[in-house]
C-alpha positions as CSV (number, residue, x, y, z in Angstrom):
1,X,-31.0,143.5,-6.0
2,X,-30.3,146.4,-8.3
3,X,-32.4,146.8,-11.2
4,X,-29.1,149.0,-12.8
5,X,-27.4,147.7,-15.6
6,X,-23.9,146.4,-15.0
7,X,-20.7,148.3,-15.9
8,X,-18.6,147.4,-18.6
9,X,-15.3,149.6,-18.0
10,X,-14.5,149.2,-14.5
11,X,-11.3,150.6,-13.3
12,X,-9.8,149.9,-10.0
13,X,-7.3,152.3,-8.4
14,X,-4.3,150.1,-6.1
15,X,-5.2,147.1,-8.3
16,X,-1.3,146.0,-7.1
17,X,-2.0,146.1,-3.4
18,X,-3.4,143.6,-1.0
19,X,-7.4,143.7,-1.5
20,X,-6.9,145.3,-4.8
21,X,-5.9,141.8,-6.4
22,X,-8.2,140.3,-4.6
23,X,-11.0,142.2,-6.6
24,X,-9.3,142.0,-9.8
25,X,-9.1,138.2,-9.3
26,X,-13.1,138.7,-8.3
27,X,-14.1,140.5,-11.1
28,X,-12.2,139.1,-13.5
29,X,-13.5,135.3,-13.0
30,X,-17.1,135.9,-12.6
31,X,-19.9,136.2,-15.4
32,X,-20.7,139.7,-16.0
33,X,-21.4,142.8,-18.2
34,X,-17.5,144.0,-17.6
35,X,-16.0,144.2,-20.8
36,X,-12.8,146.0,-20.1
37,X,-10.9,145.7,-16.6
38,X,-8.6,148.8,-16.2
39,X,-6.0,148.0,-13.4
40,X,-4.3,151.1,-11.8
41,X,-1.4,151.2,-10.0
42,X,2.1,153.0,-9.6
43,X,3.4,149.6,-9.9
44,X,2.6,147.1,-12.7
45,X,-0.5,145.7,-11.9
46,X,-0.1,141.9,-12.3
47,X,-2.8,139.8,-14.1
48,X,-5.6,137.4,-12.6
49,X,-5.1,134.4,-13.0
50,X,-4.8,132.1,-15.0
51,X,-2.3,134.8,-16.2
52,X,-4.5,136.7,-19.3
53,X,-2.0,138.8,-20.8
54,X,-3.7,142.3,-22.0
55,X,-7.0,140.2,-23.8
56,X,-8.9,138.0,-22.7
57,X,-9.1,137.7,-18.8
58,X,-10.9,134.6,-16.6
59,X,-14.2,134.2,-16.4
60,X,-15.7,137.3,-18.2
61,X,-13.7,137.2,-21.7
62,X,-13.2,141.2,-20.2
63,X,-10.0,143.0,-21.6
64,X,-7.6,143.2,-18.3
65,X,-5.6,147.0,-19.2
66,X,-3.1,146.6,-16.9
67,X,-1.8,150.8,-16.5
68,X,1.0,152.1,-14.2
69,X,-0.3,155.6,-12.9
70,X,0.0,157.0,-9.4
71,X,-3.6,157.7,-8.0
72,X,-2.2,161.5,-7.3
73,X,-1.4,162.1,-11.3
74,X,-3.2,164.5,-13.3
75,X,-3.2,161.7,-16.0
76,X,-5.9,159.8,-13.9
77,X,-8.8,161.5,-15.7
78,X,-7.1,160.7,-19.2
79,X,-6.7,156.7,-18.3
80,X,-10.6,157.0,-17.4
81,X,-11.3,158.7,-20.5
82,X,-9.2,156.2,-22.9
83,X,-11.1,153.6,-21.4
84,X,-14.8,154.8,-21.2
85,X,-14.4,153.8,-17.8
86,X,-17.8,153.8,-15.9
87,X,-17.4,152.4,-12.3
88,X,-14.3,153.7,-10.7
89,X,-13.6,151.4,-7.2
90,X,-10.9,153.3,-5.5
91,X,-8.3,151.4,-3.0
92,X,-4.9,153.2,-3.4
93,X,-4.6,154.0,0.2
94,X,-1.6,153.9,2.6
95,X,-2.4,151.5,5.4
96,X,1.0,151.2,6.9
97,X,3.7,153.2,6.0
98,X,7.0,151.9,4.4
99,X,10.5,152.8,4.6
100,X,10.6,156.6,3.9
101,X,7.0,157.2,4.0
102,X,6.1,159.8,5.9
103,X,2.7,161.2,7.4
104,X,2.9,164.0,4.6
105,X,3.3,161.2,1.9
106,X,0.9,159.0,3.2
107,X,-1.8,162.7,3.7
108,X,-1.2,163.1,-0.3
109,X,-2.1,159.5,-1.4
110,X,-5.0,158.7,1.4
111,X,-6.8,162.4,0.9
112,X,-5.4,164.4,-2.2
113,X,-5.3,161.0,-3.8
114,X,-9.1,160.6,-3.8
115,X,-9.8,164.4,-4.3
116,X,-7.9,163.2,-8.0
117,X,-10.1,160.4,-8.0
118,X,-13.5,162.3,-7.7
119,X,-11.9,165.4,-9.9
120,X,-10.7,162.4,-12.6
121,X,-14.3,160.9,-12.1
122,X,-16.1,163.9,-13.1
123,X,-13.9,164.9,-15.7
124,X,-14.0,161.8,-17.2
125,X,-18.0,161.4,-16.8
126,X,-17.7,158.3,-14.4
127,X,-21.3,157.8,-12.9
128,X,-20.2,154.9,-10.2
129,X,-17.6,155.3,-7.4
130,X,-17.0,152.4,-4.8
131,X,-14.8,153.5,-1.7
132,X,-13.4,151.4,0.5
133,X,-13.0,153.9,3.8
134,X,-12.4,151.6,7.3
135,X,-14.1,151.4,10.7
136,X,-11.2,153.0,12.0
137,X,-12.5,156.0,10.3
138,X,-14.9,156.5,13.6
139,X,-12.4,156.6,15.4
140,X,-11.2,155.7,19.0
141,X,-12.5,157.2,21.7
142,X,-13.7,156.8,25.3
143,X,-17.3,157.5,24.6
144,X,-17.7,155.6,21.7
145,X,-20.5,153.3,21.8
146,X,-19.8,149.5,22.0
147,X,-21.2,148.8,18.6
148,X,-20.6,151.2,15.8
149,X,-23.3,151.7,13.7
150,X,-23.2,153.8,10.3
151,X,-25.2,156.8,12.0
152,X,-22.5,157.4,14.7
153,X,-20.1,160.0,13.7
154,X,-16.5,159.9,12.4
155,X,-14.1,161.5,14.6
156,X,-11.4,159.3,13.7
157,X,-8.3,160.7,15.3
158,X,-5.7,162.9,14.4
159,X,-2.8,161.0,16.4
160,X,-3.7,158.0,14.3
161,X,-2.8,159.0,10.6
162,X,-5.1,156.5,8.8
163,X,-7.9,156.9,11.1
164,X,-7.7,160.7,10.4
165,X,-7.3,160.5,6.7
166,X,-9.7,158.1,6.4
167,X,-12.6,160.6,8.2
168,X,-11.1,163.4,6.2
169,X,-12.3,161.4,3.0
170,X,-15.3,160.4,3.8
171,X,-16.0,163.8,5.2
172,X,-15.0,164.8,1.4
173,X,-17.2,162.2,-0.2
174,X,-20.1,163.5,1.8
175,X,-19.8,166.8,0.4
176,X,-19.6,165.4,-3.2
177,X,-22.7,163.3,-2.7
178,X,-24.5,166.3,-1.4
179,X,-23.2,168.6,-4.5
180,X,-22.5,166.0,-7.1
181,X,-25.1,163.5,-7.2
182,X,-24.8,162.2,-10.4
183,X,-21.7,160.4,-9.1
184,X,-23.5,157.5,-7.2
185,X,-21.5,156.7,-4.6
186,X,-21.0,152.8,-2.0
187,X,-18.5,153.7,0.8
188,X,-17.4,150.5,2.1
189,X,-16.1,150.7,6.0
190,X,-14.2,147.3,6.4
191,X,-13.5,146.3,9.7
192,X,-10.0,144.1,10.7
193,X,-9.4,142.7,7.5
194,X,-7.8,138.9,7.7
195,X,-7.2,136.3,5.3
196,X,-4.6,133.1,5.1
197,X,-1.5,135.3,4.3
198,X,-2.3,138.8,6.0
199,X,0.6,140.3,7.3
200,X,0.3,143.5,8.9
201,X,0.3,146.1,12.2
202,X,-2.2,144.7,13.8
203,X,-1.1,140.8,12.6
204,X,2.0,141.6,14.5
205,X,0.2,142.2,17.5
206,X,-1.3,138.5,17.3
207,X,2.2,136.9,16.5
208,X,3.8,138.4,20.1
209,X,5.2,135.4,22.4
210,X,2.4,137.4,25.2
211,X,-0.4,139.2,24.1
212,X,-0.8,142.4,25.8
213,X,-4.1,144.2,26.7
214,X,-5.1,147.2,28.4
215,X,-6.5,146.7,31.9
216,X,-10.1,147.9,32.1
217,X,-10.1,147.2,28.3
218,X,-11.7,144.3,26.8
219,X,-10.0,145.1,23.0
220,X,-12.8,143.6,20.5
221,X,-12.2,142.6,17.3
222,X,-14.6,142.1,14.8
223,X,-12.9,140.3,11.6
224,X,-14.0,139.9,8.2
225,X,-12.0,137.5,5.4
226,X,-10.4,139.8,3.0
227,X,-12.3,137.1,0.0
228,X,-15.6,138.6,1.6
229,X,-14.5,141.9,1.0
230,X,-13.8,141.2,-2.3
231,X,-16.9,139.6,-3.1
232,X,-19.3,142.6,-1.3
233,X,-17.4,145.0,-3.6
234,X,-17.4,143.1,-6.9
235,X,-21.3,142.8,-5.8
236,X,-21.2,146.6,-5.2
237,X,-19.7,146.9,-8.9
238,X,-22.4,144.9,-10.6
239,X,-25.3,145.7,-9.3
240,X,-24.1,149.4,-9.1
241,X,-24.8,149.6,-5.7
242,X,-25.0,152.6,-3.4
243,X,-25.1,153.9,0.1
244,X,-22.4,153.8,3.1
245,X,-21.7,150.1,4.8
246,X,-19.8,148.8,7.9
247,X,-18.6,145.5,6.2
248,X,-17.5,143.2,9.3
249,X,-18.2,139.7,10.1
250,X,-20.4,138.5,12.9
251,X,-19.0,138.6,16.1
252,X,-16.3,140.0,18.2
253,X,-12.8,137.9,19.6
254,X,-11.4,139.8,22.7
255,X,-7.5,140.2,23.0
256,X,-8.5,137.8,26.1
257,X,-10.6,135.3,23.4
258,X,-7.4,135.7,21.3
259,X,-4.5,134.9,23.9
260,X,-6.6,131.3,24.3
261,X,-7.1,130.6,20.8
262,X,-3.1,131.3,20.5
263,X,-2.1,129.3,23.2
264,X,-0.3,132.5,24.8
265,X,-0.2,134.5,27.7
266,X,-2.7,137.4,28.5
267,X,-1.5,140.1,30.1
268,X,-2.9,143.5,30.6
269,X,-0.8,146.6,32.0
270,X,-2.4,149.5,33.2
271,X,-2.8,152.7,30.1
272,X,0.0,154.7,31.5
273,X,2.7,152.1,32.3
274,X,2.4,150.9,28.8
275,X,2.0,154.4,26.9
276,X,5.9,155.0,29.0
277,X,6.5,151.7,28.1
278,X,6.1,152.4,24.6
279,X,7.6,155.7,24.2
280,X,11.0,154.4,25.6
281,X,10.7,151.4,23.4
282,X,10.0,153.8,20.5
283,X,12.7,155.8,21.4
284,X,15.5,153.5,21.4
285,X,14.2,151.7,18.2
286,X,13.1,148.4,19.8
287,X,8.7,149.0,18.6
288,X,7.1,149.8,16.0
289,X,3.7,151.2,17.9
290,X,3.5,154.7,19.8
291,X,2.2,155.3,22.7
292,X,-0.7,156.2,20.7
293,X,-1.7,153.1,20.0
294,X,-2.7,152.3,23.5
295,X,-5.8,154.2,22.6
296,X,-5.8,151.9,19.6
297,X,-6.6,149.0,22.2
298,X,-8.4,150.9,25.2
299,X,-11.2,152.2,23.4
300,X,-11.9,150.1,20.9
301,X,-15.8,149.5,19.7
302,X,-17.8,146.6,17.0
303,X,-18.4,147.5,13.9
304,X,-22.3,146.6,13.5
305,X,-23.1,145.1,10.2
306,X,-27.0,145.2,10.6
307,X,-27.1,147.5,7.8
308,X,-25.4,145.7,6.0
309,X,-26.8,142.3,6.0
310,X,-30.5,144.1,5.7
311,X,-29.9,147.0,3.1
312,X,-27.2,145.9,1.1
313,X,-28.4,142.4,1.5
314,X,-24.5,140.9,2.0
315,X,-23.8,138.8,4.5
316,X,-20.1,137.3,4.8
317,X,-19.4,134.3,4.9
318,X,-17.3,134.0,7.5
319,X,-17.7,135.3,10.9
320,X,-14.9,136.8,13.3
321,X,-14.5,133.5,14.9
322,X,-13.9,131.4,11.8
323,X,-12.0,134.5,9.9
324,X,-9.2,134.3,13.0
325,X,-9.0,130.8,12.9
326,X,-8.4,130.5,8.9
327,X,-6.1,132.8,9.4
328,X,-3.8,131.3,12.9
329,X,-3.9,127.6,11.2
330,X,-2.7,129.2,7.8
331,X,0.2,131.3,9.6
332,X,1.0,128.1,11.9
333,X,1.3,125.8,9.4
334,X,3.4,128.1,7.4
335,X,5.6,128.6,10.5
336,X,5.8,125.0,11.2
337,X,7.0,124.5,7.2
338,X,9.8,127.2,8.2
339,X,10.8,125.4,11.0
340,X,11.8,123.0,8.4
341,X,9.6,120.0,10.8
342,X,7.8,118.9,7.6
343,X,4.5,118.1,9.3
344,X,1.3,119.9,9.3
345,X,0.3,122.1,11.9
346,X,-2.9,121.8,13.3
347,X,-5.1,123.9,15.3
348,X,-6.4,122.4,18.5
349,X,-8.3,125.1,20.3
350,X,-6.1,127.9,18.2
351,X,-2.8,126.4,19.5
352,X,-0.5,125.0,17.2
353,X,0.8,121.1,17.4
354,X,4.0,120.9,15.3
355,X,4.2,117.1,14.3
Protein backbone atom coordinates (compact mmCIF):
# COMPACT_ATOMS: atom_id res chain seq x y z
CA UNK A 1 0.00 0.00 0.00
CA UNK A 2 1.00 3.56 -0.72
CA UNK A 3 1.70 5.72 2.09
CA UNK A 4 0.81 8.90 -0.54
CA UNK A 5 -2.08 10.88 0.16
CA UNK A 6 -5.02 10.51 -2.27
CA UNK A 7 -5.86 12.96 -5.06
CA UNK A 8 -8.57 15.11 -4.93
CA UNK A 9 -8.81 16.54 -8.76
CA UNK A 10 -8.58 13.68 -10.86
CA UNK A 11 -9.12 14.10 -14.46
CA UNK A 12 -9.52 11.43 -16.92
CA UNK A 13 -8.80 11.89 -20.63
CA UNK A 14 -11.60 9.49 -23.09
CA UNK A 15 -13.88 9.56 -20.06
CA UNK A 16 -16.64 8.85 -23.06
CA UNK A 17 -15.04 5.70 -24.40
CA UNK A 18 -15.24 2.08 -23.42
CA UNK A 19 -12.90 1.66 -20.18
CA UNK A 20 -13.07 5.37 -19.66
CA UNK A 21 -16.69 5.07 -18.11
CA UNK A 22 -15.90 2.24 -16.58
CA UNK A 23 -13.37 4.23 -14.37
CA UNK A 24 -15.55 7.08 -13.99
CA UNK A 25 -18.23 4.71 -12.73
CA UNK A 26 -15.16 3.29 -10.39
CA UNK A 27 -14.04 6.37 -9.04
CA UNK A 28 -17.02 7.95 -8.70
CA UNK A 29 -18.87 5.26 -6.34
CA UNK A 30 -16.04 4.43 -4.10
CA UNK A 31 -14.95 6.25 -0.75
CA UNK A 32 -12.11 8.42 -1.35
CA UNK A 33 -10.13 11.78 -1.04
CA UNK A 34 -11.43 12.79 -4.81
CA UNK A 35 -13.22 15.79 -4.47
CA UNK A 36 -13.65 16.90 -8.02
CA UNK A 37 -13.97 14.28 -11.06
CA UNK A 38 -13.02 16.08 -14.35
CA UNK A 39 -14.22 13.98 -17.33
CA UNK A 40 -12.58 14.72 -20.70
CA UNK A 41 -13.66 13.93 -23.85
CA UNK A 42 -14.44 15.31 -27.49
CA UNK A 43 -17.82 14.15 -26.86
CA UNK A 44 -19.98 14.92 -23.80
CA UNK A 45 -18.84 12.82 -21.23
CA UNK A 46 -21.97 11.16 -19.72
CA UNK A 47 -22.42 10.95 -15.90
CA UNK A 48 -22.05 7.80 -13.43
CA UNK A 49 -24.58 6.64 -12.31
CA UNK A 50 -27.04 7.16 -10.54
CA UNK A 51 -27.04 10.11 -12.99
CA UNK A 52 -25.17 13.12 -10.69
CA UNK A 53 -25.69 16.07 -12.76
CA UNK A 54 -22.53 18.49 -12.39
CA UNK A 55 -22.51 18.18 -8.09
CA UNK A 56 -22.68 15.69 -6.25
CA UNK A 57 -21.51 12.29 -7.86
CA UNK A 58 -22.04 8.45 -6.24
CA UNK A 59 -20.26 7.26 -3.68
CA UNK A 60 -17.64 10.12 -3.00
CA UNK A 61 -19.99 13.37 -2.79
CA UNK A 62 -16.95 14.34 -5.62
CA UNK A 63 -17.97 17.14 -8.11
CA UNK A 64 -18.32 15.04 -11.63
CA UNK A 65 -17.01 18.30 -14.39
CA UNK A 66 -18.15 16.80 -17.23
CA UNK A 67 -15.80 18.98 -20.15
CA UNK A 68 -15.81 18.42 -24.02
CA UNK A 69 -12.04 18.90 -25.16
CA UNK A 70 -10.14 16.89 -27.70
CA UNK A 71 -6.99 15.28 -25.97
CA UNK A 72 -4.97 17.06 -28.97
CA UNK A 73 -6.22 20.82 -27.89
CA UNK A 74 -3.98 23.39 -26.64
CA UNK A 75 -6.82 24.02 -24.13
CA UNK A 76 -5.97 20.74 -22.24
CA UNK A 77 -3.49 22.40 -19.95
CA UNK A 78 -6.12 25.27 -19.13
CA UNK A 79 -8.99 22.47 -18.15
CA UNK A 80 -6.15 21.03 -15.71
CA UNK A 81 -5.45 24.32 -14.50
CA UNK A 82 -9.28 25.42 -13.77
CA UNK A 83 -9.51 22.37 -11.94
CA UNK A 84 -6.37 22.00 -9.79
CA UNK A 85 -6.24 18.77 -11.32
CA UNK A 86 -3.60 16.55 -9.64
CA UNK A 87 -3.78 12.94 -11.09
CA UNK A 88 -4.24 12.93 -14.82
CA UNK A 89 -5.26 9.06 -16.07
CA UNK A 90 -5.00 9.31 -19.75
CA UNK A 91 -7.27 6.82 -22.09
CA UNK A 92 -8.13 8.83 -25.29
CA UNK A 93 -6.59 6.43 -27.65
CA UNK A 94 -7.81 5.04 -31.03
CA UNK A 95 -8.16 1.27 -30.72
CA UNK A 96 -9.99 0.71 -33.88
CA UNK A 97 -10.49 3.10 -36.41
CA UNK A 98 -13.90 4.43 -37.55
CA UNK A 99 -15.41 5.50 -40.72
CA UNK A 100 -12.90 8.16 -42.07
CA UNK A 101 -10.24 7.60 -39.61
CA UNK A 102 -7.15 7.20 -40.98
CA UNK A 103 -3.60 5.95 -39.81
CA UNK A 104 -2.59 9.80 -39.77
CA UNK A 105 -5.67 10.65 -37.52
CA UNK A 106 -5.41 7.84 -35.41
CA UNK A 107 -0.96 8.82 -35.18
CA UNK A 108 -2.24 12.39 -33.84
CA UNK A 109 -4.65 11.22 -31.13
CA UNK A 110 -2.58 7.81 -29.93
CA UNK A 111 1.05 9.79 -29.89
CA UNK A 112 0.71 13.73 -30.37
CA UNK A 113 -2.34 13.25 -28.13
CA UNK A 114 -0.26 12.18 -25.14
CA UNK A 115 2.76 14.46 -25.96
CA UNK A 116 -0.41 17.25 -25.06
CA UNK A 117 -1.11 15.32 -22.22
CA UNK A 118 2.49 15.32 -20.62
CA UNK A 119 3.06 19.04 -22.05
CA UNK A 120 -0.62 19.97 -20.35
CA UNK A 121 0.57 18.01 -17.22
CA UNK A 122 3.58 19.98 -16.62
CA UNK A 123 2.16 23.14 -17.49
CA UNK A 124 -0.53 22.70 -15.33
CA UNK A 125 1.78 21.20 -12.32
CA UNK A 126 0.11 17.74 -12.39
CA UNK A 127 2.36 15.40 -10.20
CA UNK A 128 0.45 11.95 -11.06
CA UNK A 129 -0.05 10.35 -14.62
CA UNK A 130 -1.70 6.94 -15.09
CA UNK A 131 -1.32 5.41 -18.68
CA UNK A 132 -3.02 2.82 -19.93
CA UNK A 133 -0.39 1.51 -22.92
CA UNK A 134 -1.37 -2.44 -24.09
CA UNK A 135 0.58 -5.67 -24.45
CA UNK A 136 0.37 -5.22 -27.93
CA UNK A 137 2.79 -2.51 -27.41
CA UNK A 138 5.66 -5.48 -27.46
CA UNK A 139 4.75 -6.39 -30.21
CA UNK A 140 4.42 -9.53 -32.53
CA UNK A 141 7.19 -11.18 -33.53
CA UNK A 142 8.68 -14.68 -34.18
CA UNK A 143 11.20 -14.50 -31.40
CA UNK A 144 9.25 -13.22 -28.83
CA UNK A 145 9.31 -15.14 -25.76
CA UNK A 146 6.13 -17.21 -24.75
CA UNK A 147 5.43 -15.08 -21.71
CA UNK A 148 5.98 -11.42 -21.84
CA UNK A 149 7.26 -10.00 -18.99
CA UNK A 150 7.74 -6.07 -18.33
CA UNK A 151 11.62 -6.33 -18.95
CA UNK A 152 11.30 -7.63 -22.56
CA UNK A 153 11.44 -4.87 -24.99
CA UNK A 154 8.75 -3.07 -27.14
CA UNK A 155 9.08 -3.49 -30.60
CA UNK A 156 5.63 -3.30 -31.30
CA UNK A 157 5.14 -3.20 -35.05
CA UNK A 158 4.94 -0.70 -37.57
CA UNK A 159 2.40 -2.74 -39.92
CA UNK A 160 0.13 -2.80 -36.93
CA UNK A 161 -0.85 0.99 -36.24
CA UNK A 162 -1.85 0.59 -32.53
CA UNK A 163 0.91 -1.69 -31.70
CA UNK A 164 3.27 0.91 -33.14
CA UNK A 165 1.75 3.96 -31.52
CA UNK A 166 1.42 2.36 -28.60
CA UNK A 167 5.57 1.56 -28.34
CA UNK A 168 6.04 5.05 -29.68
CA UNK A 169 4.37 6.32 -26.36
CA UNK A 170 5.72 4.51 -23.98
CA UNK A 171 9.09 4.99 -25.61
CA UNK A 172 8.00 8.87 -25.01
CA UNK A 173 6.94 8.31 -21.43
CA UNK A 174 10.29 6.72 -20.72
CA UNK A 175 12.07 9.71 -21.72
CA UNK A 176 9.80 11.89 -19.47
CA UNK A 177 10.41 9.65 -16.47
CA UNK A 178 14.10 9.82 -17.04
CA UNK A 179 13.98 13.93 -17.52
CA UNK A 180 10.87 14.77 -15.66
CA UNK A 181 10.59 12.99 -12.57
CA UNK A 182 8.43 14.94 -10.66
CA UNK A 183 5.67 13.60 -12.79
CA UNK A 184 5.21 10.07 -11.20
CA UNK A 185 4.24 7.99 -13.56
CA UNK A 186 1.94 3.93 -13.58
CA UNK A 187 1.89 2.67 -17.26
CA UNK A 188 -0.70 0.08 -17.28
CA UNK A 189 -0.24 -2.66 -20.30
CA UNK A 190 -3.68 -4.40 -20.46
CA UNK A 191 -3.83 -7.43 -22.20
CA UNK A 192 -7.27 -8.61 -24.33
CA UNK A 193 -9.58 -6.64 -22.64
CA UNK A 194 -13.33 -8.47 -22.35
CA UNK A 195 -16.30 -7.77 -20.51
CA UNK A 196 -20.29 -8.68 -20.96
CA UNK A 197 -20.85 -6.19 -23.90
CA UNK A 198 -17.33 -5.89 -25.61
CA UNK A 199 -17.58 -5.53 -29.05
CA UNK A 200 -14.55 -5.20 -31.06
CA UNK A 201 -11.72 -6.50 -33.74
CA UNK A 202 -10.68 -9.13 -32.03
CA UNK A 203 -14.51 -9.99 -30.58
CA UNK A 204 -15.27 -10.46 -34.23
CA UNK A 205 -12.80 -12.95 -34.55
CA UNK A 206 -14.64 -15.08 -31.77
CA UNK A 207 -18.17 -14.49 -33.32
CA UNK A 208 -16.98 -16.27 -36.96
CA UNK A 209 -19.28 -19.44 -37.81
CA UNK A 210 -15.32 -21.30 -37.88
CA UNK A 211 -12.63 -20.08 -36.02
CA UNK A 212 -9.51 -19.88 -37.91
CA UNK A 213 -5.85 -20.32 -36.64
CA UNK A 214 -2.59 -20.37 -38.00
CA UNK A 215 -0.99 -23.82 -38.52
CA UNK A 216 2.14 -24.19 -36.32
CA UNK A 217 0.50 -21.41 -34.21
CA UNK A 218 -1.11 -22.07 -31.01
CA UNK A 219 -2.73 -18.12 -30.78
CA UNK A 220 -2.92 -17.52 -26.76
CA UNK A 221 -4.97 -15.34 -25.24
CA UNK A 222 -4.67 -14.09 -21.97
CA UNK A 223 -7.98 -12.12 -20.91
CA UNK A 224 -8.65 -9.67 -18.32
CA UNK A 225 -12.43 -8.27 -17.41
CA UNK A 226 -12.54 -4.79 -18.42
CA UNK A 227 -14.20 -4.13 -14.37
CA UNK A 228 -10.64 -5.39 -13.33
CA UNK A 229 -9.06 -2.90 -15.28
CA UNK A 230 -11.08 -0.40 -13.85
CA UNK A 231 -10.60 -1.32 -10.48
CA UNK A 232 -6.38 -1.74 -10.84
CA UNK A 233 -6.56 1.89 -12.15
CA UNK A 234 -8.87 3.50 -9.72
CA UNK A 235 -6.37 1.67 -7.16
CA UNK A 236 -3.44 3.21 -9.19
CA UNK A 237 -5.34 6.73 -8.64
CA UNK A 238 -5.65 6.40 -4.94
CA UNK A 239 -2.92 5.16 -3.71
CA UNK A 240 -0.90 7.18 -6.33
CA UNK A 241 0.71 4.36 -7.51
CA UNK A 242 3.72 4.02 -9.80
CA UNK A 243 5.84 1.83 -11.93
CA UNK A 244 5.10 -0.07 -15.44
CA UNK A 245 2.44 -3.27 -15.23
CA UNK A 246 1.36 -6.06 -17.59
CA UNK A 247 -2.32 -6.09 -16.22
CA UNK A 248 -3.80 -9.68 -17.58
CA UNK A 249 -5.63 -12.36 -15.90
CA UNK A 250 -4.30 -15.78 -15.15
CA UNK A 251 -4.08 -17.95 -17.77
CA UNK A 252 -4.04 -18.36 -21.46
CA UNK A 253 -7.29 -19.86 -23.88
CA UNK A 254 -5.83 -21.04 -27.27
CA UNK A 255 -7.89 -20.19 -30.59
CA UNK A 256 -8.05 -24.22 -30.30
CA UNK A 257 -9.42 -23.84 -26.34
CA UNK A 258 -11.78 -21.23 -27.88
CA UNK A 259 -13.28 -23.16 -30.97
CA UNK A 260 -14.46 -25.81 -28.01
CA UNK A 261 -15.75 -23.49 -25.63
CA UNK A 262 -17.83 -21.99 -28.85
CA UNK A 263 -19.00 -24.97 -30.04
CA UNK A 264 -17.37 -24.24 -33.59
CA UNK A 265 -15.00 -25.43 -35.90
CA UNK A 266 -11.17 -25.09 -35.70
CA UNK A 267 -9.43 -24.68 -38.56
CA UNK A 268 -5.98 -23.69 -39.22
CA UNK A 269 -4.55 -22.69 -42.78
CA UNK A 270 -1.07 -22.46 -43.47
CA UNK A 271 0.50 -18.32 -42.97
CA UNK A 272 0.77 -17.79 -46.66
CA UNK A 273 -2.62 -19.24 -48.02
CA UNK A 274 -4.35 -17.05 -45.49
CA UNK A 275 -2.18 -13.76 -45.80
CA UNK A 276 -3.39 -14.28 -50.06
CA UNK A 277 -6.52 -15.17 -48.60
CA UNK A 278 -6.83 -12.05 -46.93
CA UNK A 279 -5.45 -9.58 -49.36
CA UNK A 280 -8.06 -10.70 -51.99
CA UNK A 281 -10.75 -10.57 -49.43
CA UNK A 282 -9.42 -7.05 -48.50
CA UNK A 283 -9.37 -6.07 -51.84
CA UNK A 284 -12.72 -6.70 -52.97
CA UNK A 285 -14.22 -5.33 -49.62
CA UNK A 286 -15.52 -8.63 -48.20
CA UNK A 287 -12.74 -8.32 -44.48
CA UNK A 288 -11.95 -6.12 -42.33
CA UNK A 289 -8.33 -7.73 -41.30
CA UNK A 290 -5.05 -7.42 -43.57
CA UNK A 291 -2.90 -9.75 -44.25
CA UNK A 292 -1.07 -8.34 -41.50
CA UNK A 293 -2.95 -9.65 -39.07
CA UNK A 294 -1.85 -13.10 -39.63
CA UNK A 295 1.21 -12.10 -37.70
CA UNK A 296 -1.45 -10.85 -35.30
CA UNK A 297 -2.23 -14.67 -34.65
CA UNK A 298 1.12 -16.55 -35.59
CA UNK A 299 3.28 -14.99 -33.14
CA UNK A 300 1.33 -14.19 -30.48
CA UNK A 301 2.94 -14.44 -26.71
CA UNK A 302 1.33 -14.22 -22.60
CA UNK A 303 1.31 -11.36 -21.07
CA UNK A 304 2.93 -12.34 -17.44
CA UNK A 305 1.33 -10.60 -14.63
CA UNK A 306 3.94 -11.77 -11.94
CA UNK A 307 4.77 -8.29 -11.48
CA UNK A 308 1.93 -7.40 -11.06
CA UNK A 309 0.25 -9.50 -8.48
CA UNK A 310 3.79 -9.11 -6.40
CA UNK A 311 4.76 -5.34 -6.81
CA UNK A 312 1.62 -3.70 -7.45
CA UNK A 313 -0.02 -6.14 -5.16
CA UNK A 314 -3.38 -6.51 -7.74
CA UNK A 315 -4.57 -9.45 -8.56
CA UNK A 316 -7.84 -9.67 -10.89
CA UNK A 317 -10.45 -11.25 -10.12
CA UNK A 318 -11.17 -13.03 -12.86
CA UNK A 319 -8.94 -15.18 -14.81
CA UNK A 320 -8.82 -15.79 -18.76
CA UNK A 321 -10.93 -18.76 -18.38
CA UNK A 322 -13.82 -17.13 -16.45
CA UNK A 323 -13.25 -13.55 -18.34
CA UNK A 324 -14.18 -15.56 -21.88
CA UNK A 325 -16.92 -17.26 -20.46
CA UNK A 326 -18.70 -14.08 -18.86
CA UNK A 327 -18.28 -12.76 -21.81
CA UNK A 328 -19.67 -15.85 -24.56
CA UNK A 329 -22.90 -16.50 -22.11
CA UNK A 330 -23.51 -12.60 -22.01
CA UNK A 331 -23.18 -12.36 -25.99
CA UNK A 332 -25.27 -15.67 -26.31
CA UNK A 333 -27.93 -14.82 -24.35
CA UNK A 334 -28.20 -11.49 -26.01
CA UNK A 335 -28.21 -13.30 -29.37
CA UNK A 336 -30.69 -15.67 -28.33
CA UNK A 337 -33.08 -12.46 -27.06
CA UNK A 338 -32.48 -11.19 -30.83
CA UNK A 339 -33.53 -14.19 -32.24
CA UNK A 340 -36.68 -13.12 -30.62
CA UNK A 341 -36.80 -17.13 -28.86
CA UNK A 342 -37.42 -15.58 -25.44
CA UNK A 343 -35.56 -18.07 -23.44
CA UNK A 344 -32.28 -17.87 -21.76
CA UNK A 345 -29.21 -19.06 -23.23
CA UNK A 346 -27.06 -21.09 -21.35
CA UNK A 347 -23.54 -22.02 -21.57
CA UNK A 348 -22.89 -25.74 -21.48
CA UNK A 349 -19.24 -26.20 -22.07
CA UNK A 350 -19.13 -22.58 -23.94
CA UNK A 351 -21.86 -23.62 -26.41
CA UNK A 352 -24.99 -22.07 -26.46
CA UNK A 353 -28.60 -24.00 -25.89
CA UNK A 354 -31.30 -21.65 -27.15
CA UNK A 355 -34.54 -22.77 -25.22
Amino acid sequence: MSGNPGPRSVAITGAAGYIGKLVVERLAREPGSIETLVAVDRREPPAPAPAAAPGAAAGTGARFEPVVCDVRSPDLADVLRRHAVETVVHLASIVTPGRGETREVAYSVDVLGTRNVLEACAAAGVSHLVVASSGAAYGFHADNPEWLSETDALRGNETFAYAHHKRLVEEMLARWRAERPELRQLVLRPGTVLGRATRNQITDLFEKPVILGVRGAAGPFVFVWDEDVALCIAIGVRERRAGVFNLAGDGVLTLRDIAARTGKPYVRLPAALLRGALALLGRAGLTQYGPEQVDFIRYRSALANDALKRDFGFTPRLGTRDVFELYWRARTAAAAAAAGTGGAAAGVGGRAVHA
